[in-house]
C-alpha positions as CSV (number, residue, x, y, z in Angstrom):
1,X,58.5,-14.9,187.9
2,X,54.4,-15.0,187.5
3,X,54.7,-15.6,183.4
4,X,58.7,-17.0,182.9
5,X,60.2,-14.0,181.6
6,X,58.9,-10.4,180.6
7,X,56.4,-9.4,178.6
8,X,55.9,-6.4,176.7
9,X,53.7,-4.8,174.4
10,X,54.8,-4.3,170.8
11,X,54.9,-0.5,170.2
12,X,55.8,-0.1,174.1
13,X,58.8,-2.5,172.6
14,X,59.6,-0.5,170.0
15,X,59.7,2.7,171.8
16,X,61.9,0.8,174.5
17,X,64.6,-0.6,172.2
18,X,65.0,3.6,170.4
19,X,64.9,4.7,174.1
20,X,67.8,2.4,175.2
21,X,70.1,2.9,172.1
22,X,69.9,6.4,173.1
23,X,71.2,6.1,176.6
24,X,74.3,3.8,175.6
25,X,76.5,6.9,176.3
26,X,75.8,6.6,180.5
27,X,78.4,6.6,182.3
28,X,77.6,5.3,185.9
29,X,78.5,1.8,186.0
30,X,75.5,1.0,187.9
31,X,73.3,2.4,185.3
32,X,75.0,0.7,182.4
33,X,74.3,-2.3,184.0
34,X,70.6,-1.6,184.3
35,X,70.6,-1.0,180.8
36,X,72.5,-3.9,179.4
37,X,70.1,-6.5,182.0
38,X,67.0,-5.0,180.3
39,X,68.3,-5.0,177.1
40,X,69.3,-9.1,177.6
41,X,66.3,-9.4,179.2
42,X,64.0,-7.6,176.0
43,X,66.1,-10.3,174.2
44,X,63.9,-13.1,175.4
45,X,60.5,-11.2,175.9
46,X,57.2,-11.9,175.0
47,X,56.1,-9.4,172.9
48,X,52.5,-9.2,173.0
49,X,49.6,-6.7,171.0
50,X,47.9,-4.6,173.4
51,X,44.9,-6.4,173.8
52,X,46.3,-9.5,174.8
53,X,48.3,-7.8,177.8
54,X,48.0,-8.9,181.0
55,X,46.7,-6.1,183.4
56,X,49.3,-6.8,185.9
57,X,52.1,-6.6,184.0
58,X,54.4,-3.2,184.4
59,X,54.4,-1.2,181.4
60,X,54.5,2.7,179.9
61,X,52.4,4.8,182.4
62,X,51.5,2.0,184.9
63,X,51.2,2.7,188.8
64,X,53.1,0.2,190.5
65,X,53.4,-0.6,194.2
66,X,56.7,-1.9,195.5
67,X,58.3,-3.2,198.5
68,X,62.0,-3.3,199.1
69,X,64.6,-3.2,201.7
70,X,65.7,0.4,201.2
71,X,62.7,2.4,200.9
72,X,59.9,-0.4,202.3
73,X,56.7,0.2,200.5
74,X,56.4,3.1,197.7
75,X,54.0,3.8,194.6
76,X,55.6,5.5,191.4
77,X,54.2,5.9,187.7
78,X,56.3,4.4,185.3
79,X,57.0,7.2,182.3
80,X,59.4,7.8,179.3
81,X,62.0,10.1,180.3
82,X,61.0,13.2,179.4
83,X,57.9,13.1,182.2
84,X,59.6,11.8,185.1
85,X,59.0,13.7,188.0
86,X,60.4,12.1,191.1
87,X,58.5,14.5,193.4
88,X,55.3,13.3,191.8
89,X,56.8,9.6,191.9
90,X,57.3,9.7,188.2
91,X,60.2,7.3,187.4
92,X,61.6,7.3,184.2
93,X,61.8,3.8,182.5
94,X,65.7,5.1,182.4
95,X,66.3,5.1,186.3
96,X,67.3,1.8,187.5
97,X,64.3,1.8,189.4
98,X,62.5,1.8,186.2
99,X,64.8,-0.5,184.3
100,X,64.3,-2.9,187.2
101,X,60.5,-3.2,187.0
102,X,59.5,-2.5,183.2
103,X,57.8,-6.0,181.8
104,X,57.4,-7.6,184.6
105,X,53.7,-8.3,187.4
106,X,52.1,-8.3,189.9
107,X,53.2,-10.8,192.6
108,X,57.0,-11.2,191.0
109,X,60.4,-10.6,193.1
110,X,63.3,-9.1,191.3
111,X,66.8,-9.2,192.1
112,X,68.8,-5.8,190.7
113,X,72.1,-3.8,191.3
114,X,71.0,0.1,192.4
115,X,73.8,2.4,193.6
116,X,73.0,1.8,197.0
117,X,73.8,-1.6,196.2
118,X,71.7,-5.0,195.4
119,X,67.8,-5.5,196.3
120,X,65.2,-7.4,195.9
121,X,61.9,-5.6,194.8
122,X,58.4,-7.5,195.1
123,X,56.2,-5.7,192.7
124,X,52.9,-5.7,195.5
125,X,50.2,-4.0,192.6
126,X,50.2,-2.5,189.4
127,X,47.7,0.0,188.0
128,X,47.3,0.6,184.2
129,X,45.9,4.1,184.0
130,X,44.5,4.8,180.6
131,X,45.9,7.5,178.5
132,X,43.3,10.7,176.9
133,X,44.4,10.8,173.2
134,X,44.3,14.1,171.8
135,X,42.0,14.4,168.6
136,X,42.1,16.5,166.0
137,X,39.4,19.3,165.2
């Protein structure tokens, strides 16, 4: 793991943690254990102000590249629930996939439990796209 643990940005945490207490009521065992390792793992995260993120680091709206056993190399924008779009590769932070990868870079391998069964993912690139705020007029 490039930094020890994961890190994520302090309103991307809050958003997380309201997120999560919302999907408590899954029932798919392999989704409520996605859930509960994210939530242990937001436990013991670095919580950092946006400036001070780390590009590489996986986070609300980031393209990331990734390379596992099951689908070998794939690209997907990581997006709250309500804009995933898997035909567009928009994962929700919700699907394991998304759980798997949120906080973490560029360059780390993580081990997770997906229906199919246990992978490793290698996180190959990450992307931060920037966001157009809306103004008022």
């Amino acid at each position: 793991m490039k930094y020890g643990g994961i890190i994520v940005e302090k309103k991307e945490y809050d958003l997380l943690r309201r997120i999560i207490s919302m999907a408590h009521y899954a029932k798919d065992p392999t989704y409520r254990l996605s859930i509960e390792k994210l939530s242990n793992e937001l436990a013991t995260a670095k919580i950092l102000a946006d400036k001070n993120m780390p590009p590489e680091v996986v986070r609300f709206n980031s393209m990331v590249t990734i390379q596992t056993v099951f689908n070998g190399a794939k690209t997907y924008q990581l997006v709250t629930p309500e804009k995933s779009d898997i035909k567009l590769n928009k994962i929700s932070v919700l699907a394991p996939m998304g759980l798997a990868l949120f906080g973490y870079a560029k360059e780390d391998e993580i081990l997770w439990q997906f229906p199919a069964g246990e992978s490793v993912i290698k996180i190959t690139e990450v992307e931060q796209l920037k966001l157009v705020e809306k103004t008022e007029k």
